[in-house]
TORKOL-4160 file (C-alpha; in steps of 0.2 Angstrom, whole numbers, padded with zeros to 4 digits, m for minus):
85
<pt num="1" X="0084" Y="m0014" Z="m0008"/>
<pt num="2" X="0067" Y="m0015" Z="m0016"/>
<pt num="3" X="0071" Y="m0018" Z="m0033"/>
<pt num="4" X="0065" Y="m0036" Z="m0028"/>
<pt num="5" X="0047" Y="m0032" Z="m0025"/>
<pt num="6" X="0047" Y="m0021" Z="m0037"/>
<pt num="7" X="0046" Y="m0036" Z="m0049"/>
<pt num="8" X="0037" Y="m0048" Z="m0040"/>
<pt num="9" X="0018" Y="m0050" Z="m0038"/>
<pt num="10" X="0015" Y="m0055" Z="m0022"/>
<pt num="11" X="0019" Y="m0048" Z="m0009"/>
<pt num="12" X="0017" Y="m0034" Z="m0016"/>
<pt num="13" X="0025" Y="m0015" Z="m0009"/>
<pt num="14" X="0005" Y="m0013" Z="m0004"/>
<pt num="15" X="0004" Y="m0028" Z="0006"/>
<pt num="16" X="0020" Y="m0025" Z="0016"/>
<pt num="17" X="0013" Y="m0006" Z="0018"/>
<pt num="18" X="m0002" Y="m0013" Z="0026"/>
<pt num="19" X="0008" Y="m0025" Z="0037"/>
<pt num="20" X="0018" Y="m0009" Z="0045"/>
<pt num="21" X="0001" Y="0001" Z="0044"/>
<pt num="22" X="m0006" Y="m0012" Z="0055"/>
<pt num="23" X="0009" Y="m0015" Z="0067"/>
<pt num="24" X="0010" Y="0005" Z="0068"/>
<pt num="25" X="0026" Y="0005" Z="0060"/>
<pt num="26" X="0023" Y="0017" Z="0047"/>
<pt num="27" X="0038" Y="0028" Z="0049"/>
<pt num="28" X="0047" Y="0012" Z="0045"/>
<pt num="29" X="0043" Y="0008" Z="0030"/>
<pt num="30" X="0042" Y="0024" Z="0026"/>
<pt num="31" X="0060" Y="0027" Z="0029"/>
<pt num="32" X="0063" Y="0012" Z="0017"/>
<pt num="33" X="0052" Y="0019" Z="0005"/>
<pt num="34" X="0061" Y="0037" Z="0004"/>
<pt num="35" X="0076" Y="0027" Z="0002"/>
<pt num="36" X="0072" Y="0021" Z="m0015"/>
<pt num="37" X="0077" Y="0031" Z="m0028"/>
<pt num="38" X="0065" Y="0020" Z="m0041"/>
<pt num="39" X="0049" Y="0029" Z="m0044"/>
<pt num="40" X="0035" Y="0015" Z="m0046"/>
<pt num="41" X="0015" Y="0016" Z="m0044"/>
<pt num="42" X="0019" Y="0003" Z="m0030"/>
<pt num="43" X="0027" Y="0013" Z="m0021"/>
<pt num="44" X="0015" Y="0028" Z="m0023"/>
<pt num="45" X="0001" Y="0014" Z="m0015"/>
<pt num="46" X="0011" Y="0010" Z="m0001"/>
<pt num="47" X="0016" Y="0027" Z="0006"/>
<pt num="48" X="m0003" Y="0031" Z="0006"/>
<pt num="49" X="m0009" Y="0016" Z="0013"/>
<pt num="50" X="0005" Y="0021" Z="0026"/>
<pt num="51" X="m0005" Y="0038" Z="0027"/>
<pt num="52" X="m0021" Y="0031" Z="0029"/>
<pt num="53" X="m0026" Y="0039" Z="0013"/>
<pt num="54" X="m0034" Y="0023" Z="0008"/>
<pt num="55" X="m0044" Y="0030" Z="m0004"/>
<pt num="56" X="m0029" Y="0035" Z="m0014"/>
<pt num="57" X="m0019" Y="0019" Z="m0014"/>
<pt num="58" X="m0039" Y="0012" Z="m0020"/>
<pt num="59" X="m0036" Y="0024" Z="m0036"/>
<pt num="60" X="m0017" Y="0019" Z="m0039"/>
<pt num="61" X="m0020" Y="0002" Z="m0037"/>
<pt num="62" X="m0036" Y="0002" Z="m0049"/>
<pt num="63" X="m0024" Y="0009" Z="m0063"/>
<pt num="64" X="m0010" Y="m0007" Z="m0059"/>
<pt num="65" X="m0024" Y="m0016" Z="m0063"/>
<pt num="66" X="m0019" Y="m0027" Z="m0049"/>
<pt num="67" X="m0038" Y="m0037" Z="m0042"/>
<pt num="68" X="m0032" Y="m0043" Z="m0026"/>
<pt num="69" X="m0024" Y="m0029" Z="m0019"/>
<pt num="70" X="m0037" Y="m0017" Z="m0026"/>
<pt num="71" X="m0051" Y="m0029" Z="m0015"/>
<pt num="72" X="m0040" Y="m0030" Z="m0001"/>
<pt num="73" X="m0040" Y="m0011" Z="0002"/>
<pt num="74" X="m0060" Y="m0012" Z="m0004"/>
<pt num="75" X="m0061" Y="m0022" Z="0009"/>
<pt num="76" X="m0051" Y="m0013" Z="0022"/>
<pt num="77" X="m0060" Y="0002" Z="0017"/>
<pt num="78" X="m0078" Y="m0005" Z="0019"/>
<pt num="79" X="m0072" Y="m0011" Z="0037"/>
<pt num="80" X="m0067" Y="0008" Z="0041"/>
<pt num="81" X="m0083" Y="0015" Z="0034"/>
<pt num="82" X="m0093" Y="m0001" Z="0044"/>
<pt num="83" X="m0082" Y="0006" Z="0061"/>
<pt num="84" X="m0087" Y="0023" Z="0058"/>
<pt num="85" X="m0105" Y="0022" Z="0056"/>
């Protein structure tokens, strides 16, 4: 079921993760996710942007080498640490 964005660029697993994340439908995509017997960085993103471990899915996404996914949780991390101050 996910092979296709497995191969596409955008959207990208991390994108949809931070749609659900944002819609507080984690444990849906989740499910999907667990579902998926492909391991993949992408997927490893996605489940802890889904955790709110953003600083994780920062690291993973850094090693894909993927710039506007790695800004987009820059950014969405500087807005958490913005809230919190």
């Amino acid at each position: 079921m996910l092979l296709p964005a497995l191969c596409e660029p955008f959207p990208n697993l991390a994108e949809v993760a931070w749609l659900f994340h944002d819609l507080g439908r984690e444990r849906d995509f989740t499910a999907v996710l667990d579902a998926t017997p492909i391991p993949s960085p992408w997927i490893d993103a996605a489940r802890a942007i889904l955790g709110d471990e953003i600083d994780v899915a920062i690291r993973i996404l850094e090693q894909l080498g993927h710039p506007a996914s790695l800004a987009h949780a820059r950014r969405r991390a500087a807005e958490r640490l913005a809230r919190e101050a």
